[in-house]
C-alpha positions in Angstrom: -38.7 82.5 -1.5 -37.6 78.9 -0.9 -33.8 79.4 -2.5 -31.1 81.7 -3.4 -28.4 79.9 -5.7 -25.2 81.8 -5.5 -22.0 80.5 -8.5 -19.6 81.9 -8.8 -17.7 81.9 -12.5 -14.1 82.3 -13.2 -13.8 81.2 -17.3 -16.3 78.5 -16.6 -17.7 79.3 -20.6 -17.3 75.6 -21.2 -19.5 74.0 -18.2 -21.9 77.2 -17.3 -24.2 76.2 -19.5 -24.7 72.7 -18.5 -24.9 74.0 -14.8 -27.3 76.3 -15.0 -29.6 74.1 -17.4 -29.9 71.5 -14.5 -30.6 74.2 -12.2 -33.5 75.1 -13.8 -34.8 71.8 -15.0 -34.4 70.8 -10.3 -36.1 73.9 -9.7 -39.4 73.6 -11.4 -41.0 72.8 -7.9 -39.1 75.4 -5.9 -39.5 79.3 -5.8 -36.1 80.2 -6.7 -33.5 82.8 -8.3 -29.7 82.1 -9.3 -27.1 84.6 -9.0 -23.7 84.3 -11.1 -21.0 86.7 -10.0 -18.3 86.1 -12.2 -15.0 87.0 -11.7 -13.8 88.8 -14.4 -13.8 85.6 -16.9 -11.9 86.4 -20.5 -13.7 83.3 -22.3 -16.9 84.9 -22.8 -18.5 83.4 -19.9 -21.3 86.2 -19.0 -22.3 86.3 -22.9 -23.4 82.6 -22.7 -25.4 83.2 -19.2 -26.8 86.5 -20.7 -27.6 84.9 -23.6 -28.8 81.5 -23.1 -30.5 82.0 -19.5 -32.3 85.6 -19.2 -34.2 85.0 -16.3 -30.4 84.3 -14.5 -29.1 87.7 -12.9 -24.8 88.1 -13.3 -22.9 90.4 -10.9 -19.8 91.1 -13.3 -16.7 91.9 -11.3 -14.2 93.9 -13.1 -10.9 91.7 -11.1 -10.9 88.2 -9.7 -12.1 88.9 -6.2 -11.6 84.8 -5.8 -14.2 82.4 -4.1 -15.2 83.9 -0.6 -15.3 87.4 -1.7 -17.6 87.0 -4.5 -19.9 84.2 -3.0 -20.6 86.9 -0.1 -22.0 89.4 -2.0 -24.7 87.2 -2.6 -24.9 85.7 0.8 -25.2 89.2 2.4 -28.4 90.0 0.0 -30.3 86.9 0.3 -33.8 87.3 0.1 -34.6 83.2 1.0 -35.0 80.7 3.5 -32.1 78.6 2.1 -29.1 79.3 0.0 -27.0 77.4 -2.2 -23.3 77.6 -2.9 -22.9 75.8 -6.1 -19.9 75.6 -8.6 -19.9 75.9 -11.8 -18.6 72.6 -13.0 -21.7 71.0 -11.0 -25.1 69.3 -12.9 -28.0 68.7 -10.6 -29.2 66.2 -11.0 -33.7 65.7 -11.0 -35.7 66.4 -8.3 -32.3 67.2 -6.1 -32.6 70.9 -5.1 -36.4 69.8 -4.1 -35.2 67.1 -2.2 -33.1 68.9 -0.2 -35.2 71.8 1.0 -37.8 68.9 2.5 -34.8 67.7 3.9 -33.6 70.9 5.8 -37.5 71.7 6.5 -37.9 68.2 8.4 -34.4 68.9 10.1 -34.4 72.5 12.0 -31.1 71.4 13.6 -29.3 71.0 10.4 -27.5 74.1 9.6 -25.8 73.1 6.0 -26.4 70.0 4.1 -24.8 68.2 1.1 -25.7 65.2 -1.5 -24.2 62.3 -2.9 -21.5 63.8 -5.4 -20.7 61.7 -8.8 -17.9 62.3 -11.0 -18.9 60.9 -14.2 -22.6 61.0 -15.7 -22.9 57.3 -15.3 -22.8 57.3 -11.5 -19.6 54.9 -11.4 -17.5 57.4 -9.7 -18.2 58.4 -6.3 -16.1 61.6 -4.9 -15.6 61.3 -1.1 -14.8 64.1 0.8 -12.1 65.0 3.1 -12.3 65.7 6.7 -12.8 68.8 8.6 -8.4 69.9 8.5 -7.0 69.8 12.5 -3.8 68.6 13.7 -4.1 65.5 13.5 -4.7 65.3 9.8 -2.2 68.1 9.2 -0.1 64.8 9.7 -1.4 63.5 6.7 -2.0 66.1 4.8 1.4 67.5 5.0 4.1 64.2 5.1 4.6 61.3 3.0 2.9 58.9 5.4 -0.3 58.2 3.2 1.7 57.3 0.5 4.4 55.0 1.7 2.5 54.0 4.6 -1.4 53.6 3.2 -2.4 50.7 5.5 -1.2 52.2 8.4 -3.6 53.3 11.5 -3.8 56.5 10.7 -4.3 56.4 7.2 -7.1 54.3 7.2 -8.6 56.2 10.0 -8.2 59.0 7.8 -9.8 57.7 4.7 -12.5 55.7 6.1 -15.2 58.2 7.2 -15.6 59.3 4.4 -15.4 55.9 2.4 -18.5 54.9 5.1 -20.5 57.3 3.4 -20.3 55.1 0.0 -23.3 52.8 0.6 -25.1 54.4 2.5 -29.3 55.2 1.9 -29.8 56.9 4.8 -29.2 60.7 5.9 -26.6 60.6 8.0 -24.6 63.6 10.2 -21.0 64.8 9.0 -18.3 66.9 10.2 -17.7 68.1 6.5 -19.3 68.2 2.7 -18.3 68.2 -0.4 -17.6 72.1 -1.8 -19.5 72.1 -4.8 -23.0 72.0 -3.2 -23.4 73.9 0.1 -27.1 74.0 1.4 -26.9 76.5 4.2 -29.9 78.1 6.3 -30.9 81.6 6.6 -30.3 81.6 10.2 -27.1 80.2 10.2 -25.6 82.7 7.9 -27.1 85.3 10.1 -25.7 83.9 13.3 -22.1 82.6 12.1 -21.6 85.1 9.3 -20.8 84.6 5.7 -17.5 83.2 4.3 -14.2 84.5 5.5 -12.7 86.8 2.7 -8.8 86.0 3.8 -9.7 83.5 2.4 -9.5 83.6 -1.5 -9.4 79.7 -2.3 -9.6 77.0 -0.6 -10.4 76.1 2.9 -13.0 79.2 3.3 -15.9 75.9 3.2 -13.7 73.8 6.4 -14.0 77.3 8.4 -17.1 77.8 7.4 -18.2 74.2 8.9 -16.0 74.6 11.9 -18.3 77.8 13.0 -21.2 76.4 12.2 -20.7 73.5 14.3 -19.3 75.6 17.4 -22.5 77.4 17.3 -24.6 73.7 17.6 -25.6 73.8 13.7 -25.3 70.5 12.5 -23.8 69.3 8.9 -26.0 66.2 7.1 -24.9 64.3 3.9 -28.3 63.8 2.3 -27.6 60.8 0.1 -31.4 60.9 -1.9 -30.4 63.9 -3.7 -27.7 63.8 -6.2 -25.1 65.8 -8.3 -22.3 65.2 -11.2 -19.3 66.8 -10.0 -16.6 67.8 -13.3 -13.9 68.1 -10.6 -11.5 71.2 -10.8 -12.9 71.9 -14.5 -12.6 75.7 -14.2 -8.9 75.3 -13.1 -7.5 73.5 -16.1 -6.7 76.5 -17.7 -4.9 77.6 -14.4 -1.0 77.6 -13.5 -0.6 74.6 -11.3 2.3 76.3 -9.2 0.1 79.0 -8.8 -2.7 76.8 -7.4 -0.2 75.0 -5.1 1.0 78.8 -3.7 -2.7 79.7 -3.2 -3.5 76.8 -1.7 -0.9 76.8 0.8 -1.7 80.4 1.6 -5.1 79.0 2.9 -3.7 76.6 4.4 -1.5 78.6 6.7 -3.8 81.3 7.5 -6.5 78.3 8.1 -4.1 76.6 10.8 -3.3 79.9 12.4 -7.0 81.1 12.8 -7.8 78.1 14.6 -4.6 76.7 16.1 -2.8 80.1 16.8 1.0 80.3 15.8 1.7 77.3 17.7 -0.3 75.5 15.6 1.1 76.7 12.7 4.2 76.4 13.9 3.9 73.0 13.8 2.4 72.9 10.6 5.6 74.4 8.9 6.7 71.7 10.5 5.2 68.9 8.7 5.6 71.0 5.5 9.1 70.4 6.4 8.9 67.0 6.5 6.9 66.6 3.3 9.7 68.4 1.3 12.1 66.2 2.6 10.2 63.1 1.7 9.6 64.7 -1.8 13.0 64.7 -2.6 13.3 61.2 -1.5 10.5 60.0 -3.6 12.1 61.6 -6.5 15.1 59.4 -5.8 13.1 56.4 -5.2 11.5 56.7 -8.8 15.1 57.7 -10.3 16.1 54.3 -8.9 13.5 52.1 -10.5 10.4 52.7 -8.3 8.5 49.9 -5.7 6.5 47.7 -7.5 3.0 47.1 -5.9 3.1 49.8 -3.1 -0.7 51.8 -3.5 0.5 55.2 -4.7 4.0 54.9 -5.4 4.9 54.9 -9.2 6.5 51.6 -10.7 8.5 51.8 -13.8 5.3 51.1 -16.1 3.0 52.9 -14.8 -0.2 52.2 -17.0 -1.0 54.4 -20.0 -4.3 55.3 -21.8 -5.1 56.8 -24.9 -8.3 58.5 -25.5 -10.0 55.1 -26.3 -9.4 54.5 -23.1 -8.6 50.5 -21.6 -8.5 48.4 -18.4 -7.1 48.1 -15.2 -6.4 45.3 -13.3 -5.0 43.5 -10.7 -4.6 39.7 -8.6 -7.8 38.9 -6.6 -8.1 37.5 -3.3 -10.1 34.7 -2.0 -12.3 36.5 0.9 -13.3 39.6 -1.6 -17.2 39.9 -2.5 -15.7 43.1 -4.2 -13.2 45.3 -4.8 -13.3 49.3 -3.9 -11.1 51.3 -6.5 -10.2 55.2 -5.5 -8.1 57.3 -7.4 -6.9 60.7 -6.7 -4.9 63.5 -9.0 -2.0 63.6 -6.2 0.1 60.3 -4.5 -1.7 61.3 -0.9 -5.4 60.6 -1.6 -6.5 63.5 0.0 -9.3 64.4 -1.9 -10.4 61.4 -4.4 -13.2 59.8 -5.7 -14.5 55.6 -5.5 -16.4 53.0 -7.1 -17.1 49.4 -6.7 -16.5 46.5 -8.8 -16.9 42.7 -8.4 -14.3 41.5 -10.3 -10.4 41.9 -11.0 -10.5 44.7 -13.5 -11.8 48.1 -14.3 -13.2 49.5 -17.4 -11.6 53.2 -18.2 -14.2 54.1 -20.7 -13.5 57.8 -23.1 -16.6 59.2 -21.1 -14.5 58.9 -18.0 -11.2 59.5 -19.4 -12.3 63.5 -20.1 -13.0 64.2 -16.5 -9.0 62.9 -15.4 -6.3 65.3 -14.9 -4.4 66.2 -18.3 -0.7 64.8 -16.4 -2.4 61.5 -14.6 -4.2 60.1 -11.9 -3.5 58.0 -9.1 -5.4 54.7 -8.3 -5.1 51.8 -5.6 -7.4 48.9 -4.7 -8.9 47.3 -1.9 -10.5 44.1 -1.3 -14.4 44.0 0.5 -15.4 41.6 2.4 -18.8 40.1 2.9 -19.4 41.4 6.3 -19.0 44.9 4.4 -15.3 45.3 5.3 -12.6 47.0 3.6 -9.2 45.0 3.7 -5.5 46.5 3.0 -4.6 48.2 -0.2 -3.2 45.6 -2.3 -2.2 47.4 -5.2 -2.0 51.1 -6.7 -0.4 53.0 -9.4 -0.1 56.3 -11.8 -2.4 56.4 -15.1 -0.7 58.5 -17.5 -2.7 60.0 -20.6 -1.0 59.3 -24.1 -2.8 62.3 -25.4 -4.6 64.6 -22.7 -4.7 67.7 -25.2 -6.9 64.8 -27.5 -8.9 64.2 -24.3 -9.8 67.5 -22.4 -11.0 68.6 -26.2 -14.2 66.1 -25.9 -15.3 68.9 -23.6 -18.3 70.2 -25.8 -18.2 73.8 -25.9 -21.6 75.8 -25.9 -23.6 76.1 -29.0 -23.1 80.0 -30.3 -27.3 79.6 -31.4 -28.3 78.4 -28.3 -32.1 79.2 -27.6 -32.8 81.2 -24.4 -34.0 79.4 -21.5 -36.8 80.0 -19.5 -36.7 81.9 -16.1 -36.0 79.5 -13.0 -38.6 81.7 -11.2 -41.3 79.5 -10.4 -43.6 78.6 -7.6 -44.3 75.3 -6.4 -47.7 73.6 -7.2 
């Protein structure tokens, strides 16, 4: 068999269907099964999968056993030359899954693989992808300094490989890929091993890089084949604080696996740091805010309803274009791009849905016509007027939805 493709489901009912529909639509040229372990859902998740998609076989787990956990079971029982860690909230996108496996066939030195991740149907969006955590982006990961200081050194050393990535045509190699599509080879998972159950969420896919690459498996963004991305959709229902707590959880256990406790040590460190520049932050905005500072909040930060609106801000004379990123959180860490070529930006409804419900984050940069990307020259907070109004476009499955066809299938 050509591909195992492993999801895993925590109340995913309102983007499973969509998900597994474009999995099966990619796969007509590629002998195939999917596997959904689903942990523990309460939105009647496994009655859409066993209803609308038959030929798809669900692990039901009676507790949340969180990502790593569940994702293993099916890594430790694949039957193919290639699996695929997919999320939920993912759409393939046409001839993707086939593209890639031609890809990995071509390469035998690439271990995992990614594609071009979208945010939006429309291809606008771009998400970029952080890089591999060490301790040197532990310093921007866990202070203030991206946010008060975004044309600094670092931060733009920080940001940029990934922003390199944008126009790219070519497949290029990475230290790191985007979670939601993971394209690993048999062999690798028998030589590294399979994800690292400590941890539950988040991080597990940076170890899982860092192991490969130690063992001389190398990671490729495969730009040809191409996904839509509904970023953090199965965690809108979630606590945020409890997100944050997991998170960090990961975090530390990530920094001491690889860094031993000095490392995390100075880690705690940073955190430190961060808290205390939280608190002045919160002072800063008490106090009227910094007006034109990319990611610090102004006094009017701008505000969309569900019919959405523009963005825009003063040009400057050397621009060809203008790269726009915006992120959920003031440090950019994880975020997603597109490119315009003039002064504003269109906020259409379409895109509105896929925003946090309590804002986004945006800055601008100019680019230059040698392909250069100047200094941030302005940024900001997009509040939602009504973001129960918006996360209800969601479209929720139809209850009479006709079975789908099995994804089993043999290539011509």
């Amino acid at each position: 068999m050509d591909l195992t493709i492993s999801i895993v489901s925590y109340n995913s009912r309102r983007v499973i269907e969509p998900c597994l529909a474009s999995v099966l639509e990619s796969a007509t040229d590629v002998r195939a099964e999917i596997v959904v372990v689903d942990n523990a859902s309460q939105d009647g998740t496994v009655e859409v999968i066993r209803r609308g998609f038959p030929g798809v076989e669900v692990i039901e787990n009676p507790t949340n056993e969180g990502f790593s956990r569940a994702h293993n079971r099916v890594l430790r029982r694949r039957r193919s030359r290639y699996v695929l860690v997919l999320n939920p909230d993912t759409v393939i996108l046409r001839g993707a899954l086939r593209t890639m496996i031609d890809f990995m066939d071509a390469h035998p030195d690439a271990g995992m693989a990614g594609c071009r991740t979208w945010l939006d149907p429309g291809r606008r969006f771009q998400c970029l992808e952080r890089p591999v955590p060490d301790l040197s982006t532990a310093i921007m990961e866990c202070t203030a300094l991206g946010r008060f200081f975004p044309n600094s050194r670092l931060a733009r050393r920080y940001w940029g490989t990934a922003r390199g990535l944008w126009a790219t045509d070519a497949a290029v190699e990475v230290s790191s890929l985007s979670g939601g599509f993971i394209l690993v080879r048999h062999e690798v998972i028998a030589e590294v091993g399979e994800l690292d159950e400590a941890f539950f969420l988040f991080y597990e896919e940076h170890d899982w890089y860092r192991r490969a690459r130690a063992r001389g498996w190398k990671l490729y963004f495969v730009p040809q084949a191409e996904i839509v991305h509904l970023l953090a959709e199965s965690q809108r229902s979630r606590d945020r604080g409890w997100i944050r707590a997991v998170a960090a959880r990961s975090r530390d256990y990530y920094y001491r696996k690889h860094y031993g406790v000095a490392g995390l040590l100075a880690l705690r460190l940073l955190v430190g740091a961060n808290a205390l520049a939280a608190g002045a932050s919160r002072w800063v905005r008490r106090a009227g805010g910094r007006r034109g500072e990319p990611g610090a909040v102004g006094p009017d930060p701008a505000t969309l309803g569900a019919e959405g609106g523009r963005l825009t801000w003063d040009g400057r004379p050397d621009a060809r274009r203008y790269l726009v990123e915006a992120s959920d959180e003031p440090w950019f860490l994880t975020r997603v791009a597109t490119l315009v070529t003039t002064t504003e930006l269109e906020v259409s409804p379409d895109l509105l849905v896929r925003l946090p419900p309590d804002g986004v984050f945006w800055r601008v940069a100019p680019v230059r016509g040698d392909g250069r990307v100047g200094r941030f020259i302005h940024g900001g907070l997009i509040r939602l007027t009504s973001p129960g109004d918006v996360i209800g476009a969601h479209p929720e499955p139809a209850a009479d939805a006709e079975p789908r066809r099995t994804v089993r299938t043999r290539r011509s």
